[in-house]
N, C-alpha and C positions, 0 to 999 in steps of 0.2 A: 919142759914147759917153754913152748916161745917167746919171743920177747913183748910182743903187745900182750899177753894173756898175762904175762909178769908185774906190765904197766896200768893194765885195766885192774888186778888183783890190788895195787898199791890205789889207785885213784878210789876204789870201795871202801877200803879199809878208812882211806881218811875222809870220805863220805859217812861213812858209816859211825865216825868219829864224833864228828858235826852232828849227825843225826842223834845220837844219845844225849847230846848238850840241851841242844834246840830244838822245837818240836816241827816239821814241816807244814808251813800254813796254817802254825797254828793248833793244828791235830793234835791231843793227845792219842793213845796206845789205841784208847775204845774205837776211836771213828779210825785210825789204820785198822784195824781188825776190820770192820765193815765195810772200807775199801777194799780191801783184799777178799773177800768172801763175795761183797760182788765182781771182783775182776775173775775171780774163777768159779763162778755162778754156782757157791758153793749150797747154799739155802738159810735160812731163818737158824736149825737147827745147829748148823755148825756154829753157827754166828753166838748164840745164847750159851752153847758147852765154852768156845774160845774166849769169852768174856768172863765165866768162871774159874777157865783155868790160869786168867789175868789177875783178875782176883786173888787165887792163892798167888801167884805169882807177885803183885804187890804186899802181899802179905808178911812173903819172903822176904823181900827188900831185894827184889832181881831187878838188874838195871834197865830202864826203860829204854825204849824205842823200836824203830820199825822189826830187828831181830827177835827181838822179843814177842809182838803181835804177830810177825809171820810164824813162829815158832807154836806158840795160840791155837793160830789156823792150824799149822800142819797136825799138831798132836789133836784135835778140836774132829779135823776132816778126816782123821784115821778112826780116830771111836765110834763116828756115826757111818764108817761104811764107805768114806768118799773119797778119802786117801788122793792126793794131788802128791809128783813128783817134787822131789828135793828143787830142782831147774822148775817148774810148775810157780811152788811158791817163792823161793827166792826173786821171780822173775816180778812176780806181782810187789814185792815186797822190795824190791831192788837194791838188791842185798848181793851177799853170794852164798852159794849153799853150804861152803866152810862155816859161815857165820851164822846162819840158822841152824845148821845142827850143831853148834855149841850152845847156841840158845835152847835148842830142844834136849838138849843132854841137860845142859842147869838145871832146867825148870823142874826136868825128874829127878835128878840129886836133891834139889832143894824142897821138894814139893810131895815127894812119894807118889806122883801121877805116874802112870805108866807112859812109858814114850817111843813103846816100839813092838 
């Protein structure tokens, strides 16, 4: 791993930090989900499963934020057929794909949703 890929990996992480705390502009989980589903013009349908599976997901007491929502989409856009790459969503969700798929592994450990 290069040295910028090292330092972009660390600048996320403490983004990504921030982001769990404090919500960006205000957003909760639901309008990052609907952001995301429109940046990757996912449809209506992905958009109403990824809201459900936030749902049990707060149910859970899974930590909020954009990992989590992109995590939503991914497991959300794989059920109805429409599957977006790891680089896909993480990109919309500006994240890294390390961190959505720990989000997406939780939500199935904690949740009994299938996530793969």
């Amino acid at each position: 791993m290069g040295l910028l890929n090292k330092i972009d990996k660390g600048i996320n992480k403490v983004v990504d930090r921030i982001d769990d705390d404090i919500t960006r502009a205000g957003e909760d989980d639901g309008e990052h989900i609907a952001r995301y589903v429109k940046a990757l013009d996912l449809g209506e349908d992905v958009q109403a499963r990824a809201l459900e599976i936030l749902k049990a997901a707060d149910d859970k007491m899974i930590s909020s934020g954009r990992n989590r929502a992109g995590a939503c989409v991914y497991i959300a856009a794989r059920e109805k057929g429409k599957a977006k790459t790891w680089e896909e969503i993480a990109k919309a969700a500006r994240t890294t794909e390390g961190f959505l798929q720990d989000s997406v592994k939780e939500i199935g450990e904690k949740t009994g949703i299938k996530t793969e």
